[in-house]
C-alpha positions in Angstrom: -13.9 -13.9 36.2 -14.0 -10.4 36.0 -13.4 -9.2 32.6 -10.1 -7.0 31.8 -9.5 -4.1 29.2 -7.2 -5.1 26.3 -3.7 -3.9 26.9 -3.6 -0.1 25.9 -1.7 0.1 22.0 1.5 1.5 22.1 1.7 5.3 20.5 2.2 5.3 16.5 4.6 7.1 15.0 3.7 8.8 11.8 5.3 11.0 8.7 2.8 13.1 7.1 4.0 13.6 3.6 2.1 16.2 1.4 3.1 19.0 -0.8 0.5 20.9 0.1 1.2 22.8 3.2 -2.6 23.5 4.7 -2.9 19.8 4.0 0.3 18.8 6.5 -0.5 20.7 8.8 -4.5 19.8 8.7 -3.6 16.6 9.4 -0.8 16.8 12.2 -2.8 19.3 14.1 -5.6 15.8 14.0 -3.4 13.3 14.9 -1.4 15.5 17.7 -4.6 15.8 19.3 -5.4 11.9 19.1 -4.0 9.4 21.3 -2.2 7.1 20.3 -0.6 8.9 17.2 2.5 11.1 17.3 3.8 12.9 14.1 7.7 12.7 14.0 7.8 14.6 11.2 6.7 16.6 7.9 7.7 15.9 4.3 6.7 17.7 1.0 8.1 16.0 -1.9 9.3 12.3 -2.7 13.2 13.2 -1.8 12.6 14.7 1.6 9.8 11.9 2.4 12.4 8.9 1.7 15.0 11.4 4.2 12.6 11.9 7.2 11.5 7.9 6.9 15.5 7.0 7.4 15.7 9.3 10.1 13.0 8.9 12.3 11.6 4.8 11.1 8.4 5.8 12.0 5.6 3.5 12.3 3.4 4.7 9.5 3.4 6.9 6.5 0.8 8.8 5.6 1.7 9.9 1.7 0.3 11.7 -0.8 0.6 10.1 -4.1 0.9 13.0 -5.8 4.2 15.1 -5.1 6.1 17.9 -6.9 9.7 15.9 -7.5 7.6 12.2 -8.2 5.2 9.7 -7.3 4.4 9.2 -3.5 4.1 5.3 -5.2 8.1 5.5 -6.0 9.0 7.5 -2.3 6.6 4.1 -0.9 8.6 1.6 -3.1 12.1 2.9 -1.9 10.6 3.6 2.1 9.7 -0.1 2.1 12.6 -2.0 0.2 14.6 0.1 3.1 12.3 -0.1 6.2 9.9 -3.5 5.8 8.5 -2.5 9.1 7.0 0.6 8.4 3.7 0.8 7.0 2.6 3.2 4.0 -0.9 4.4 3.7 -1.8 6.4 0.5 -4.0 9.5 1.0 -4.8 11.3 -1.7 -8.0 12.7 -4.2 -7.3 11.1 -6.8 -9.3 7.6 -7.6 -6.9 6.5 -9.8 -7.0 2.7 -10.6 -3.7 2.4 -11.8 -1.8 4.5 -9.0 -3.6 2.1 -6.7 -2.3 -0.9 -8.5 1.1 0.6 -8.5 0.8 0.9 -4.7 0.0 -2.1 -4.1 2.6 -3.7 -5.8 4.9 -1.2 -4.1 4.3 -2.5 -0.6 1.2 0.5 0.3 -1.2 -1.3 3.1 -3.4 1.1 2.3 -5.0 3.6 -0.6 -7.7 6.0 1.0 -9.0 8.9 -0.9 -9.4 12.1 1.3 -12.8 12.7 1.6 -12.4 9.6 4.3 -13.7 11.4 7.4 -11.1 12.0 10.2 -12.6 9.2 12.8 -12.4 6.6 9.4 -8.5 7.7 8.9 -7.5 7.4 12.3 -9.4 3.8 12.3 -7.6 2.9 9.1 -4.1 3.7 10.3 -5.2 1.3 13.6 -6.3 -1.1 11.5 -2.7 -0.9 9.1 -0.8 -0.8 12.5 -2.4 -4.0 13.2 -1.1 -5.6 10.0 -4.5 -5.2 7.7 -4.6 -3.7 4.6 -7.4 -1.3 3.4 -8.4 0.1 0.3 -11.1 2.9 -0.2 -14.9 1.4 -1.1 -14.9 4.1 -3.7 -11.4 2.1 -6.1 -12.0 -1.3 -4.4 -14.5 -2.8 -7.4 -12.5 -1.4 -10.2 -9.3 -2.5 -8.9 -10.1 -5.8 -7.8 -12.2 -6.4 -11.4 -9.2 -5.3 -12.9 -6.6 -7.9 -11.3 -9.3 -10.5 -12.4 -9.1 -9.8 -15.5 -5.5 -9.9 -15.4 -5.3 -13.2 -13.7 -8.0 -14.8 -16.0 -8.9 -14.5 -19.2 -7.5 -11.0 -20.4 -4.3 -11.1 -19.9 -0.8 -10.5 -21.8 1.4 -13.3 -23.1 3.7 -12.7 -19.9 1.3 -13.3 -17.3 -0.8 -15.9 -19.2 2.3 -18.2 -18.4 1.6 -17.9 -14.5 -0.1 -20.8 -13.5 -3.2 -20.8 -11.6 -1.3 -20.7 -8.1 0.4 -18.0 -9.1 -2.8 -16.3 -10.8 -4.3 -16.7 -7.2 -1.3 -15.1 -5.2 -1.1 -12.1 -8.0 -4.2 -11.5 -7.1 -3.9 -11.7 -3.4 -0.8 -9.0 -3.9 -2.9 -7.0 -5.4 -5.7 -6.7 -2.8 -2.4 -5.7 -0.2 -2.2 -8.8 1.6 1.5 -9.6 2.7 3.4 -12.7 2.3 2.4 -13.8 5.8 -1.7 -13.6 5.4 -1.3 -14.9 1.6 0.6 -17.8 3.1 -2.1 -18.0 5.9 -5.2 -17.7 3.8 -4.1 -20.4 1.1 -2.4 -22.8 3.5 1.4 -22.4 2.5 4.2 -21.3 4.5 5.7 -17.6 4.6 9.3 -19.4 2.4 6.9 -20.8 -0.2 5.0 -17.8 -1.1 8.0 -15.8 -1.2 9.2 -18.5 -3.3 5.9 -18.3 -5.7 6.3 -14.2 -5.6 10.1 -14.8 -7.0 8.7 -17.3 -9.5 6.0 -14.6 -10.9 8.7 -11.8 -10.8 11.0 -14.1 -12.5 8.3 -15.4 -15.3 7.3 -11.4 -15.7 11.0 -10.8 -16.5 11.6 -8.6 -13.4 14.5 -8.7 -11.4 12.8 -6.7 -8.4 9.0 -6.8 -6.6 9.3 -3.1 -7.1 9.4 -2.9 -10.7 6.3 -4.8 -10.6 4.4 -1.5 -10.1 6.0 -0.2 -13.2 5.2 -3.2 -15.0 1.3 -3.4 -13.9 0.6 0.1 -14.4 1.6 -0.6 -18.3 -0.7 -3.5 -18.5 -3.4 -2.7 -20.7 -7.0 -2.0 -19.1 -9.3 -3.8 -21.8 -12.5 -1.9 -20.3 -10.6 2.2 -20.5 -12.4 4.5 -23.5 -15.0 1.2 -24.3 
């Protein structure tokens, strides 16, 4: 049989948020002239960001982490409690261990630094559309290294009382899996790892996942000024 093209992919719909004006429009004049990608709108600090994502629901958010009136981390946290659907990829210069972490936790699917060439971006937000998760190669080893260390040996009174399931999912979180490829790649269904996610929110006296970015980003990193 003759073979057949894959069904073409439905055009994204993407907020660029940046507070940096040359940056915004840098990168809608690149995606407007890609197809596949259509920018429904501009935002330049956290409050007009979490605005334009209730408005339009796009598909993707592009965000800068850092922002004049916040964290692009706190604008993801509140655009995804709000719109589960829409995906958040971080884009920023900064390698910062601890705002990835914080990302994570805050539902990101992805943390690119901008140096990432244009054809790599543009790839990245396909793959995030296609329910991957990314994370730059430049932050990957220290982060990852970092969430081992918190789900093994070095690790605070509060999380040492996870047990090793919930050690293994932690760490899963952290890498920006969702519930659904967690429950997939340890052989659980999507109820029970929401059900272990509750448990470690509940053993980490949180009431919310989102103040689990808060809480991470205060855990101590045993290797910083060694």
């Amino acid at each position: 049989m003759p073979e057949t093209d894959p069904p073409p992919i439905r055009s994204l719909s993407l907020l660029i948020v940046d507070d940096h004006e040359v940056v915004r429009q840098g990168l809608v004049a690149m995606f407007e002239r890609r197809p596949g990608f259509h920018v429904v709108a501009e935002a330049g600090t956290v409050a007009e960001a979490v605005e334009a994502a209730r408005r339009f629901r796009p598909d993707l958010v592009v965000m800068d982490v850092r922002l004049p009136d916040g964290s692009g981390v706190e604008a993801c946290r509140e655009i995804r409690a709000e719109l589960p659907d829409t995906k958040v990829v971080m884009l920023t210069s900064y390698p910062d261990e601890e705002a990835v972490m914080s990302a994570i936790i805050a539902g990101a699917s992805g943390y690119l630094l901008k140096q990432v060439r244009a054809r790599d971006l543009v790839a990245a937000l396909e793959a995030v559309a296609r329910g991957e998760s990314l994370l730059d190669p430049a932050v990957t080893g220290r982060v990852l290294e970092r969430v081992r260390r918190i789900a093994t040996a070095d690790q605070p009174d509060e999380l040492a009382q996870l047990t090793g399931q919930e050690q293994k999912i932690l760490l899963l979180v952290a890498e920006g899996k969702t519930n659904k490829e967690i429950a997939a790649e340890i052989f659980l269904s999507d109820k029970t790892v929401k059900n272990y996610v509750s448990s470690i929110l509940g053993k980490l006296n949180l009431e919310r996942r989102a103040q689990a970015a808060a809480y991470m980003a205060k855990v101590r990193d045993p290797g910083r000024g060694s």
